[in-house]
C-alpha positions in Angstrom: 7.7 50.0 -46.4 5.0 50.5 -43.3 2.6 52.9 -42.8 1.4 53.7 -39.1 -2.1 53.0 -38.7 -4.3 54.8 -36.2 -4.1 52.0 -33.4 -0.1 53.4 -33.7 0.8 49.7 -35.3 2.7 49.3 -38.3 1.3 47.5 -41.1 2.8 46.9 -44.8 2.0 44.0 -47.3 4.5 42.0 -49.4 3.7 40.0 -52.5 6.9 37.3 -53.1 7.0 34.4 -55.4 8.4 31.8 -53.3 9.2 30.7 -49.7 11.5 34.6 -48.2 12.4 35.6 -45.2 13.0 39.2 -43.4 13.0 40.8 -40.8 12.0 44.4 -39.3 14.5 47.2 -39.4 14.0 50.3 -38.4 15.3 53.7 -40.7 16.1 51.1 -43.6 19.7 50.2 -41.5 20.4 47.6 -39.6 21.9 48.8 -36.5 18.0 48.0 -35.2 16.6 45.1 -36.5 14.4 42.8 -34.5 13.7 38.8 -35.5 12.2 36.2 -33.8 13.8 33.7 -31.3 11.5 30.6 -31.5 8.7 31.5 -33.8 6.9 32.6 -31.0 5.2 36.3 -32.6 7.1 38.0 -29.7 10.2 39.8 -31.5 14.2 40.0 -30.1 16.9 43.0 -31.1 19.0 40.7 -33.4 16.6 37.6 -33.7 16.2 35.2 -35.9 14.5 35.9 -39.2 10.9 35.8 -40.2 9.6 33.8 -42.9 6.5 34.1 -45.4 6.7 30.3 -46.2 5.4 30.2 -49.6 4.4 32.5 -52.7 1.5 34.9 -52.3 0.7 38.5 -50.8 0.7 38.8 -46.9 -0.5 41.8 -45.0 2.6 42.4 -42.1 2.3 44.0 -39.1 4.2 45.5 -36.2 3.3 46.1 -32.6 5.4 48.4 -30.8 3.2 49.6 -28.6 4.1 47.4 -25.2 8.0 48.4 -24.8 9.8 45.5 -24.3 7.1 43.1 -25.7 7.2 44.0 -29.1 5.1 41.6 -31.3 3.6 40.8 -35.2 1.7 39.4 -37.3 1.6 37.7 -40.8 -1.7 37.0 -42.6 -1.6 35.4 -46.4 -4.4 37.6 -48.2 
């Protein structure tokens, strides 16, 4: 789950125990999901999916603020 922060970007943390991968979905369905193509931190409808590469917390977040340019982050704690 993500909370919106006040900069209107979504941020959530995850704590896994090994190498996982995910991706955004929006309403907890996957009609809309977005990945990303290339492991650039510039998302795609559909893309591929994210990875936290190794065990530990990471704080996530999501930047839907530029339409069309949507765009994350992923920071081990």
């Amino acid at each position: 789950a993500m909370t919106l922060n006040s900069s209107n970007v979504w941020e959530g943390q995850a704590t896994v125990s090994g190498k996982e991968e995910f991706k955004f979905r929006a309403n907890n369905d996957w009609p809309i999901n977005l990945g990303d193509n290339g492991a650039d931190n510039s998302l795609e409808g559909d893309g591929a999916n994210l990875v936290l590469p190794s065990a530990g917390t990471y704080k996530i977040s999501l930047d839907l603020t530029n339409p069309g340019f949507y765009t994350y982050k992923i920071v081990k704690q």
